[in-house]
DOGU-784109 format. One record per residue (C-alpha): x, y, z; residue in three letters. Coordinates in steps of 0.1 Angstrom, whole numbers, plus 5000, padded with zeros to 4 digits. Example, Ala and Ser with C-alpha at 12.3 -4.5 7.8 and 13.67 -1.06 7.14 Angstrom:
512349555078ala
513749895071ser
This chain:
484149945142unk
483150275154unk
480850335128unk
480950795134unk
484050785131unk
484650625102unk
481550805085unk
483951185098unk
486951055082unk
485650925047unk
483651285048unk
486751445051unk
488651235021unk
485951364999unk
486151715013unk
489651625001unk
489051564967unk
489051194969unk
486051084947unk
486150764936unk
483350554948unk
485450224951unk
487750334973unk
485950524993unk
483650204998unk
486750005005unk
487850235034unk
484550235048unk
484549875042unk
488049755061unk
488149865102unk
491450005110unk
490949975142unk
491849635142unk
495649745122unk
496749935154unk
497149895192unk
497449985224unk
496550355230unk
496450405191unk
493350205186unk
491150545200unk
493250715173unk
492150505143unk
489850645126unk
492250995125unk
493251125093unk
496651045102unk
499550805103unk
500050595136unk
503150365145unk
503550015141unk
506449775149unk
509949765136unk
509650165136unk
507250145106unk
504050315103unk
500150265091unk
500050545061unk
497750845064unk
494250715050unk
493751065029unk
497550915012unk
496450565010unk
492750674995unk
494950934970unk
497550644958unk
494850344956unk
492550644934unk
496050764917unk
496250364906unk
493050284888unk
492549914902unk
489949684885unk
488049414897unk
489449144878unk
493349314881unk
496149184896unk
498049354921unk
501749384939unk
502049584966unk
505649624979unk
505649675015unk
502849495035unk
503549665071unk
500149635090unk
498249465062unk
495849795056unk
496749885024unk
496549535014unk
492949525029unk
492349845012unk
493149694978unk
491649324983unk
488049504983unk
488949624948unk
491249384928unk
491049064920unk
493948914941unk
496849094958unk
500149004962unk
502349194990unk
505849165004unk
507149255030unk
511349285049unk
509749185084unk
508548815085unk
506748865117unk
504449195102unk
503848975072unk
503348675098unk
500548915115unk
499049095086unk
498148735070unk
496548645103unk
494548965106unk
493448955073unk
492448625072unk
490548675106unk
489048955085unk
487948695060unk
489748845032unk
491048545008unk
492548704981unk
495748814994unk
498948624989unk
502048695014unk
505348655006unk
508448765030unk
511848925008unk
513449204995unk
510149374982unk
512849644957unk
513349324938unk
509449274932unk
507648944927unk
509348824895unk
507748464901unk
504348634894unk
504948934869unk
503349084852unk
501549264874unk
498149464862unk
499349754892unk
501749754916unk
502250014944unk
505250074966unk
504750225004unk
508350315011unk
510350604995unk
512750494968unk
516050644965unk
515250644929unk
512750504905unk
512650104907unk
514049944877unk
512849574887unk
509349694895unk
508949904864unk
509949584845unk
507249344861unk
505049594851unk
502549394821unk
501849684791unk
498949934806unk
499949914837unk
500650154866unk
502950184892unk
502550444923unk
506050494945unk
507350744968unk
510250874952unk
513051094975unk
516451034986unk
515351325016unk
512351195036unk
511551595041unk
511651595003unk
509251284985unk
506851284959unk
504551034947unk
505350954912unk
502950754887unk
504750564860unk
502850364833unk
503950124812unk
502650194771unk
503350004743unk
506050234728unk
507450314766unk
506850494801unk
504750764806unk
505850944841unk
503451184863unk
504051404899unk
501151324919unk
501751504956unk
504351544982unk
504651295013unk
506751095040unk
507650765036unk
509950545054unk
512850425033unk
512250125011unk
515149965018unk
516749694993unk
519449435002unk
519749125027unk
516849085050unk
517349185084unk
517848825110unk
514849005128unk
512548935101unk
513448585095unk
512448495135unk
């Protein structure tokens, strides 16, 4: 890890407004080096996204520090995350929550995120490989769940595996020049809905998986 430049970028997240200590300590805490490659390795520590395969991406860390503080994780809460990509996020959360799940369309990112993380020694991460719109029904409720693609519209199946208090974050935006973060969370009489910040997901895309991802 290249220790500088890690200490410049979480500097700049609170210079951003970023200010809770957890997540802050969890960025520090997970190398993201080791989540990109080739000539995007001297680029890691940028506040910045960077390409991965299957023409995803690794999210900006100032956005995945803003949505992991916009989500209020726990240490003994349960987690979904919809969209695994790299595995970062997931790293992210696994330093705060009590155990993660994460899918993912692309069997062979899910594939290499459980490797890295596990080479990583983080444990409590669970993998699955589907059609992440559809959630983890098999394991609702879930404490949190957080979505890094842009839905077309607001989730239906996730905002029903959502257990009473909880919190989900998405990317909302049928125009990817035109998304907002939205938080929605679940009371006892209903759903409470806030804007949170522009951004620029890539589409979360519901349906059959692709025959890539089942290689």
């Amino acid at each position: 890890m290249n220790v500088a430049a890690m200490q410049r970028l979480i500097a700049e997240l609170r210079a951003a407004g970023i200010a809770d200590e957890a997540v802050l300590e969890a960025i520090a805490a997970v190398d993201r080096e080791r989540f990109v490659s080739g000539t995007f390795v001297e680029r890691a520590w940028e506040n910045t996204a960077l390409p991965i395969a299957f023409g995803q991406t690794i999210s900006q860390p100032y956005v995945v520090a803003a949505m992991t503080e916009a989500l209020r994780v726990g240490p003994r809460m349960k987690v979904l995350e919809v969209g695994t990509g790299s595995g970062y996020q997931a790293a992210v959360l696994a330093k705060i929550a009590r155990r993660v799940y994460t899918i993912e369309r692309y069997k062979p990112l899910s594939r290499e995120a459980e490797r890295l993380l596990l080479d990583l020694r983080i444990h409590n991460v669970v993998f699955d490989v589907g059609d992440g719109s559809a959630g983890w029904p098999r394991q609702a409720p879930f404490d949190r769940i957080i979505v890094t693609a842009a839905a077309e519209e607001r989730p239906q199946a996730l905002i029903d595996q959502l257990a009473v208090g909880g919190i989900l974050i998405v990317p909302v935006g049928r125009d990817p020049t035109n998304q907002i973060v939205e938080r929605i969370v679940r009371t006892e009489t209903g759903l409470r809905r806030d804007t949170l910040m522009p951004v620029r997901f890539v589409p979360l895309v519901a349906g059959p998986l692709p025959v890539l991802g089942q290689g």
